[in-house]
C-alpha positions in Angstrom: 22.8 -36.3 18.6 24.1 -34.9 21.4 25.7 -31.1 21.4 28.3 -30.4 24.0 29.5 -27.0 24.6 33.4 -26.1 26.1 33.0 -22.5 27.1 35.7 -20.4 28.6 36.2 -16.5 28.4 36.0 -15.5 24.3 34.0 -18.0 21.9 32.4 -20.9 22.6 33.2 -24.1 21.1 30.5 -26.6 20.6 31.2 -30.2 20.5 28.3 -32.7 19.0 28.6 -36.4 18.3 32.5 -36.6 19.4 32.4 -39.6 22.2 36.5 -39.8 22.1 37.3 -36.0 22.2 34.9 -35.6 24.9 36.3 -38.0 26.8 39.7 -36.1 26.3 38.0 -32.7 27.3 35.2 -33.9 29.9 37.0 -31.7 32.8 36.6 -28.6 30.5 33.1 -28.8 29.6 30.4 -27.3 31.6 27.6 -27.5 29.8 25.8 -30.0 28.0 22.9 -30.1 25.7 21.2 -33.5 24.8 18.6 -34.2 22.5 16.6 -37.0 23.3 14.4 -38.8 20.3 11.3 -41.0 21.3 12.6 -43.6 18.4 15.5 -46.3 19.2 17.7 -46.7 15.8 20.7 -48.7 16.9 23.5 -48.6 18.8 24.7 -45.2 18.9 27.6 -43.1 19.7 28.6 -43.0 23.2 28.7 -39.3 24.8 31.7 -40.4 26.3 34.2 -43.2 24.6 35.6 -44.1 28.4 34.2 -44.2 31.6 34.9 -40.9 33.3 34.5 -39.5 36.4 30.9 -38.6 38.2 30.1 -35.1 38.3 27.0 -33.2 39.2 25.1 -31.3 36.8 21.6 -29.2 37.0 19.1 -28.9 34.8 18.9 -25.3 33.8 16.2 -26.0 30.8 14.1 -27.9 28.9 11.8 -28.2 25.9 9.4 -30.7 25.7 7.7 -31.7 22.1 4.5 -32.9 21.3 5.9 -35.6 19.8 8.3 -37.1 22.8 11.6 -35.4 21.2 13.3 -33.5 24.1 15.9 -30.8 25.0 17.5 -31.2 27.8 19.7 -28.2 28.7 22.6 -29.4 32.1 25.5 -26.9 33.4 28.0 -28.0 35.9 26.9 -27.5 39.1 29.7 -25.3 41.3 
């Protein structure tokens, strides 16, 4: 599952699992939040339905478990 968060001044809106809408919204979303699983179970949802354009992103965070799942925390690099 993947959590994407579209932030601007008030509430922030989290977006998880929603390859089409994020797609629609990339340009506004500048931070993202992806869980990584040690275990392949098919194909998938896409994070993004379409290809989009490249943009840079640091890591700000990260939590490694003991057994390979992983949090890995990007914001939009300015």
């Amino acid at each position: 599952m993947r959590k994407l968060i579209y932030q601007k001044t008030g509430k922030d809106i989290w977006l998880c699992g929603g390859g089409e809408l994020a797609a629609t919204v990339v340009s506004e979303i500048d931070e993202t939040i992806v869980k990584l699983n040690p275990v392949v179970i098919g194909a998938g949802i896409p994070m993004f339905a379409r290809a989009i354009a490249p943009t840079n992103r640091e890591l700000v965070d990260r939590k490694i478990y003991s057994n390979g799942f992983m949090l890995l925390h990007y914001r939009l690099q300015k």
